[in-house]
C-alpha positions as CSV (number, residue, x, y, z in Angstrom):
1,X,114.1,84.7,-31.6
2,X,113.1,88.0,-29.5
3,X,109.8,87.4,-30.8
4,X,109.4,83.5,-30.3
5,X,110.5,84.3,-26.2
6,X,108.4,86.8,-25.6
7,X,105.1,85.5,-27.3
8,X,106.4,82.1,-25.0
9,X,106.3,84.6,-22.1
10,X,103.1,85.9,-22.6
11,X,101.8,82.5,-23.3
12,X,102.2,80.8,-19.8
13,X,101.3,84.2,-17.8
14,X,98.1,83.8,-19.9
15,X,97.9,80.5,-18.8
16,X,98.6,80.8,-15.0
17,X,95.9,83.5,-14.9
18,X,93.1,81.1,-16.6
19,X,94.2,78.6,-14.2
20,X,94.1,80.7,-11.0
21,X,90.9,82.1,-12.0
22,X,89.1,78.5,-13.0
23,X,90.1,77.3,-9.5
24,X,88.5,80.7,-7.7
25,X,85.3,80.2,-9.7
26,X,85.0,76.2,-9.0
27,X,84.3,77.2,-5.2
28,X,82.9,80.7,-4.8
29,X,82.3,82.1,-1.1
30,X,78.5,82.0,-0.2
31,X,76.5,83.5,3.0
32,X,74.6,79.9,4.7
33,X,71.5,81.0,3.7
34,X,72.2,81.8,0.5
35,X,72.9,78.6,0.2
36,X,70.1,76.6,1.9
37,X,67.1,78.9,0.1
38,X,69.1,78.1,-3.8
39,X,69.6,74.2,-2.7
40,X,68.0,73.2,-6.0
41,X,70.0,75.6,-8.6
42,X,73.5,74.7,-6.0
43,X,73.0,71.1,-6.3
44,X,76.2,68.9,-6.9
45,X,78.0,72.8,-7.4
46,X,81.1,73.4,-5.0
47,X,80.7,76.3,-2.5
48,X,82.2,77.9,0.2
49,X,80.9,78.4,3.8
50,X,82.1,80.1,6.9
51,X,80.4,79.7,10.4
52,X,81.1,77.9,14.1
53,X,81.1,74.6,14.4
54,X,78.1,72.5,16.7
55,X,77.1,69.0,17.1
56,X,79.9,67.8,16.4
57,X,79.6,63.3,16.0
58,X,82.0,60.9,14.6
59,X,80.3,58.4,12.6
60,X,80.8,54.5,12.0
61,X,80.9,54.2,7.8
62,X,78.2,51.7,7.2
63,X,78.3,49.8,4.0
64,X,79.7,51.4,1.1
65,X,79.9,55.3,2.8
66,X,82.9,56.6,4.2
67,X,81.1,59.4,5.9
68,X,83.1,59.1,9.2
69,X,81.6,63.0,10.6
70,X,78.7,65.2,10.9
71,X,78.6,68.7,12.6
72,X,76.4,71.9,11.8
73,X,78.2,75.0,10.3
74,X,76.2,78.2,11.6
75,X,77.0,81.7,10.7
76,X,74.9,85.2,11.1
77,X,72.4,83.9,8.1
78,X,71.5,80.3,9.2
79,X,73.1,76.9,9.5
80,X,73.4,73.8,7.3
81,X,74.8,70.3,7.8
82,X,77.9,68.8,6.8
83,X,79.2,65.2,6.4
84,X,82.6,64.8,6.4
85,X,85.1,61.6,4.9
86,X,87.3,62.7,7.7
87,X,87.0,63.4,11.6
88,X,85.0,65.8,12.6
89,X,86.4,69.5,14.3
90,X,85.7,70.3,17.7
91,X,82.9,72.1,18.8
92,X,83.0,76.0,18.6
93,X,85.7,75.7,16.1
94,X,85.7,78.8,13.5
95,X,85.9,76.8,10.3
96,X,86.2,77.6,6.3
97,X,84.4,74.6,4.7
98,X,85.0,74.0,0.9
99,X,82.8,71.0,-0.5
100,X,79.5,69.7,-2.6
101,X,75.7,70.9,-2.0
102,X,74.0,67.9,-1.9
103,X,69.7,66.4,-0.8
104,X,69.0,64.7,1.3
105,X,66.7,61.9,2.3
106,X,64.5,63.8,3.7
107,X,64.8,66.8,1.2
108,X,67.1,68.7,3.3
109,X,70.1,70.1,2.1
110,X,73.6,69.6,3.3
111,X,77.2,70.2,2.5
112,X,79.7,67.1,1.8
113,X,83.4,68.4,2.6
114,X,86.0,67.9,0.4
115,X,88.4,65.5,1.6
116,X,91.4,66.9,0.3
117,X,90.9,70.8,0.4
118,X,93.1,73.1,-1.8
119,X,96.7,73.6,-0.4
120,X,95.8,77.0,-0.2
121,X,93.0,78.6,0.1
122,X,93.5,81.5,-2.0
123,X,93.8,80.6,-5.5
124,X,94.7,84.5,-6.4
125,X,97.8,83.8,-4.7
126,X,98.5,81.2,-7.4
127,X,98.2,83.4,-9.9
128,X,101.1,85.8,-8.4
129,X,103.1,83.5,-7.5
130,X,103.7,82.0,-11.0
131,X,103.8,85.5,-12.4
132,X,106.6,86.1,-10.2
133,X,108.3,82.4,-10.8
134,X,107.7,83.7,-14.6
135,X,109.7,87.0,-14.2
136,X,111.9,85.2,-11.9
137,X,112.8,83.2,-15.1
138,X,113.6,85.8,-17.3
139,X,115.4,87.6,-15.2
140,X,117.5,85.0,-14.4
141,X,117.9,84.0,-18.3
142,X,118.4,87.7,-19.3
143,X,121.6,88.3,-16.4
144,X,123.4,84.9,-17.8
145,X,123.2,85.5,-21.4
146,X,126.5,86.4,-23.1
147,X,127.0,88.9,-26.0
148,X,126.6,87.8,-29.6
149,X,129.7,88.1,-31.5
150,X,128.2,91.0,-33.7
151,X,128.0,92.7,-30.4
152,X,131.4,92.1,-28.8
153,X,133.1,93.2,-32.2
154,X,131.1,96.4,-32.1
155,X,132.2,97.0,-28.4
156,X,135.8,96.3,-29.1
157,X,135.9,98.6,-32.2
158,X,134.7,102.2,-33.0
159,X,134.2,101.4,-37.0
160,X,134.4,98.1,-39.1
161,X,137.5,95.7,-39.3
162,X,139.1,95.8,-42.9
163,X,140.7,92.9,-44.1
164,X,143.2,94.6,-46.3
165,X,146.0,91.6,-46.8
166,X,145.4,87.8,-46.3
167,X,146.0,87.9,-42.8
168,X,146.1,91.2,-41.7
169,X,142.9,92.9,-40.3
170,X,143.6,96.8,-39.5
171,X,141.0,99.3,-38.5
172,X,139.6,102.4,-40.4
173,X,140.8,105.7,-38.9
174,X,138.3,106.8,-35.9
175,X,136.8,109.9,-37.1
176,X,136.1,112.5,-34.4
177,X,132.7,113.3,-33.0
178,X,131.3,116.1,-33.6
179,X,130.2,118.1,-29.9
180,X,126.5,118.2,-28.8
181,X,126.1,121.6,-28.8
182,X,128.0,122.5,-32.4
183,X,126.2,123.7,-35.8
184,X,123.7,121.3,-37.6
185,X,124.0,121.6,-41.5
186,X,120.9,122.7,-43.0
187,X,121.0,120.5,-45.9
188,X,121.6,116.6,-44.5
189,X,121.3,117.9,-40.5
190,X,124.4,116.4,-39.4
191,X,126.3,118.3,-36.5
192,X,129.6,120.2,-37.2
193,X,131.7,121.5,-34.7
194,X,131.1,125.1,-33.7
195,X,134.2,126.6,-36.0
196,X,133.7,124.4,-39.0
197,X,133.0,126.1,-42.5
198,X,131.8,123.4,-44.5
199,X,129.7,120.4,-43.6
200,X,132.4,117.1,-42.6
201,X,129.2,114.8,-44.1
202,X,127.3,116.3,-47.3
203,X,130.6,119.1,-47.8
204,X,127.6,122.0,-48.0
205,X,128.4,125.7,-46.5
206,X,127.6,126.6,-43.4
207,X,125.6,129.7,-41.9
208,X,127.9,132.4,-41.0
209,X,127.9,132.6,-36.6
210,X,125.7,135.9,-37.2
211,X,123.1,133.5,-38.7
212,X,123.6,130.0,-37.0
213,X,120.6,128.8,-34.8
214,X,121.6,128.1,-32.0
215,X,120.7,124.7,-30.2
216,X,118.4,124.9,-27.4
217,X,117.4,122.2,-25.0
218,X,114.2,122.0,-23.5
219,X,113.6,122.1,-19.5
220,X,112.2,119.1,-18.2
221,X,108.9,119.4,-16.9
222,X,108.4,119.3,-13.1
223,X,107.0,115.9,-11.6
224,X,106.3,117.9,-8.4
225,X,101.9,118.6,-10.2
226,X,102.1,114.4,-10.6
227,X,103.4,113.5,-7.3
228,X,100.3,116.1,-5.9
229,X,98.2,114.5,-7.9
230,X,98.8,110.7,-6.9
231,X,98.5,111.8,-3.4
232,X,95.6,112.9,-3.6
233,X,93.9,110.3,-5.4
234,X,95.1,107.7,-2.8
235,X,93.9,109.8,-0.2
236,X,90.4,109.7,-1.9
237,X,90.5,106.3,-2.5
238,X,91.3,105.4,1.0
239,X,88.8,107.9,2.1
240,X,86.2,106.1,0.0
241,X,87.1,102.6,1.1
242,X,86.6,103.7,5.0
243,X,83.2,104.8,3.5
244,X,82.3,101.4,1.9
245,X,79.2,99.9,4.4
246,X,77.4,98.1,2.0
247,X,77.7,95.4,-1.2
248,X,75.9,94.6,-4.4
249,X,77.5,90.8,-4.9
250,X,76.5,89.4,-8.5
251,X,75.0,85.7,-8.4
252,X,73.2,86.2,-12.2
253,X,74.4,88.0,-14.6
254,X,74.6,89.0,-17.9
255,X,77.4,91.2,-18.8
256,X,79.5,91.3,-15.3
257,X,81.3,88.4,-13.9
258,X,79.6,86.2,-11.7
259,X,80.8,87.3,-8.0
260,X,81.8,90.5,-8.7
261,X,81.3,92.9,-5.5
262,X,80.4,96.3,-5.8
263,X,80.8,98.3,-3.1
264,X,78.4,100.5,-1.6
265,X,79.0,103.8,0.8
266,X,76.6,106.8,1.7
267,X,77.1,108.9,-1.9
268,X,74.0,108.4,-4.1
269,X,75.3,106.1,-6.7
270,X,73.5,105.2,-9.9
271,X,73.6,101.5,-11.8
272,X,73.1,101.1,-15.8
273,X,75.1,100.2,-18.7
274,X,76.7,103.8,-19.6
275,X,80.0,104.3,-19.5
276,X,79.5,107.1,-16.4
277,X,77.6,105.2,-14.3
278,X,78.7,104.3,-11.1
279,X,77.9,100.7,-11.4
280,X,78.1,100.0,-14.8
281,X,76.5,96.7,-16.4
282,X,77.0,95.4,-19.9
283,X,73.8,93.8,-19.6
284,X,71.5,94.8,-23.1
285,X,68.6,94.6,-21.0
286,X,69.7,96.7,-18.5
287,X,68.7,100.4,-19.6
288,X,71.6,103.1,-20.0
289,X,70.7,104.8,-16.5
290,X,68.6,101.8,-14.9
291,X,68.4,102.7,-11.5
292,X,70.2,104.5,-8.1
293,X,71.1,103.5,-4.7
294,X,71.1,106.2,-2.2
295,X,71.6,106.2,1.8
296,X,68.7,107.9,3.1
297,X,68.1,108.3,7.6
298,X,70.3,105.2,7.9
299,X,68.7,103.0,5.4
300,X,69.8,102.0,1.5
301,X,66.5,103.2,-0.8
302,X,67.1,102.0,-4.5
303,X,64.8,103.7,-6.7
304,X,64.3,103.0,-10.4
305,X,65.2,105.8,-12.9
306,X,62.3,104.9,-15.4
307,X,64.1,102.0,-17.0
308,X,62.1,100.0,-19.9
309,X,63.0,96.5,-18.4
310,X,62.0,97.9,-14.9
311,X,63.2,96.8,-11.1
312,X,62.4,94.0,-8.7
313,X,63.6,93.8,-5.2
314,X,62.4,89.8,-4.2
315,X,60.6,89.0,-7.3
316,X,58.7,92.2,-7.0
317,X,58.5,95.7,-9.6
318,X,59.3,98.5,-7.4
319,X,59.8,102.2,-8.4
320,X,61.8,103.1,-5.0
321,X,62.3,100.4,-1.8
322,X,64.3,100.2,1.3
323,X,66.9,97.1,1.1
324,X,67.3,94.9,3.5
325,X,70.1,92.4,4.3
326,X,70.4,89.4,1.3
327,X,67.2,91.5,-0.7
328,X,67.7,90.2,-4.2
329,X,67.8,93.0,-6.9
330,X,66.8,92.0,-10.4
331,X,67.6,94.8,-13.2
332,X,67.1,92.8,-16.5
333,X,68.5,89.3,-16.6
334,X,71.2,90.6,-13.9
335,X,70.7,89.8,-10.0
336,X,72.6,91.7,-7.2
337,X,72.2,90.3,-3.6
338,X,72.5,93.6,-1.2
339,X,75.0,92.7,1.8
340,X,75.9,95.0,4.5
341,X,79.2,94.5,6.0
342,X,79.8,98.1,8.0
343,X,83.1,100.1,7.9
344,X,86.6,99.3,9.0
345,X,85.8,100.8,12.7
346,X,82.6,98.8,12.8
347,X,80.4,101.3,12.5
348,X,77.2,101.3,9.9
């Protein structure tokens, strides 16, 4: 039955992690102009878009629409139209939109909103959340379960019952433990107490006390060299997130999971599909040490490192380029899309 609950357990935390994750990946967070330049590989795809709201016009549904809204979304990349089923926000409104890239008429692209967004907008949070109603659970069923009989006999008694007489049910004479620190018998390894002669188990001689080893217990090793050591790994790995001024955000790939963010800081940092590579990729055509990213006077510089499949910044073979905002980086069948975002203090 141990076995039955926990494979159950295990079960439905797999489960609420497939979930949480198929929600995140049905509307993955996109820059506007990301979206506006791939209209024709994002149609009818669900996306996410941040910006200010402009232009701002309720609508009359005509016909068979229920479009009752139209404002522009605009962030630092471009802007793109939506159509809404509901009233439209107010005008300078910061707004998250969630919805369907769609054509239009005209060949323009817009963005129709989803009329009943996500309770919450963070489907990670659904994944902890029924991890901890999971837990929760066996906690719960763990503090209200009662003893099995086996266990409540073996509490209430030091050795078995012995039903001598219909009837009667006496208890076998409790035989005295031996001390943790007396002789061990060298033939069955059972401990004796520190005058005994013979062994109370196996009846063998024991060592005279000249000769008897005596039991030694081993000093615990000091956690004072790990409690150093986690410090200062978290003080490296804050120091290293207040140097992170740059992405590498996946949109095509072949080996890493599609949105993964890489960060970027001012360390030269190489990319391949090694195990000791800073970036790695498990991409086949991706060479072992493809290519490096280093910040040179203020600007990223990603040079190739003589890879067979080569790399192209925008659709063209480099050997070393400086990266600009959104530049697409192609190393094999894998694209990176190079994003600053600056430090915590603002500062690039």
């Amino acid at each position: 039955m141990k076995g039955i609950r926990a494979y159950v357990f295990f079960v439905m935390v797999a489960a609420i992690l497939a979930v949480g994750a198929a929600y995140g990946e049905q509307y993955p967070k996109f820059p506007i102009d990301y979206v506006t330049s791939r209209g024709d590989r994002l149609v009818n795809t669900g996306v996410t878009v941040e910006g200010i709201v402009s232009q701002s016009t309720v609508v009359e549904p005509k016909g068979m629409s229920n479009i009752r809204g139209e404002y522009v979304l605009t962030d630092d990349s471009g802007m793109i139209p939506v159509k809404s089923t509901t009233e439209p926000p107010a005008n300078g409104k910061r707004l998250t939109v969630r919805g369907l890239v769609r054509r239009g008429d005209t060949g323009a692209f817009f963005l129709l909103q989803e009329a009943s967004p996500p309770f919450w907008p963070y489907p990670g949070l659904y994944v902890v959340l029924g991890i901890l109603v999971v837990l929760a659970v066996v906690l719960v069923v763990l503090l209200t379960k009662k003893p099995s009989p086996k266990r409540q006999l073996a509490a209430a008694h030091v050795g078995p019952v012995v039903q001598t007489e219909p009837g009667i049910v006496t208890e076998p004479p409790i035989r005295p433990v031996p001390p943790a620190s007396g002789i061990r018998c060298p033939k069955c390894d059972a401990r004796n107490a520190a005058d005994a002669r013979f062994c109370e188990q196996c009846r063998a001689p024991l060592q005279s006390a000249a000769d008897r080893p005596r039991d030694t217990v081993a000093p615990r090793p000091s956690s004072l060299a790990q409690k150093r050591t986690a410090s200062v790994k978290a003080v490296e790995d804050e120091q290293k997130r207040e140097r992170t001024i740059a992405q590498l955000i996946a949109v095509e790939a072949d080996g890493v999971k599609y949105g993964t963010e890489f960060n970027l800081s001012r360390e030269r940092q190489k990319i391949g599909r090694s195990d000791d590579m800073d970036i790695q990729v498990q991409d086949e055509t991706v060479s072992r040490e493809h290519a490096a990213i280093s910040f040179d006077d203020g600007s990223f510089v990603i040079r190739d490192l003589g890879s067979s499949a080569g790399t192209r910044v925008n659709g063209q073979k480099v050997e070393s380029h400086i990266l600009a905002d959104n530049d697409e980086i192609q190393l094999g069948r894998t694209k990176l899309v190079f994003r600053t975002i600056g430090t915590r203090n603002g500062q690039a």
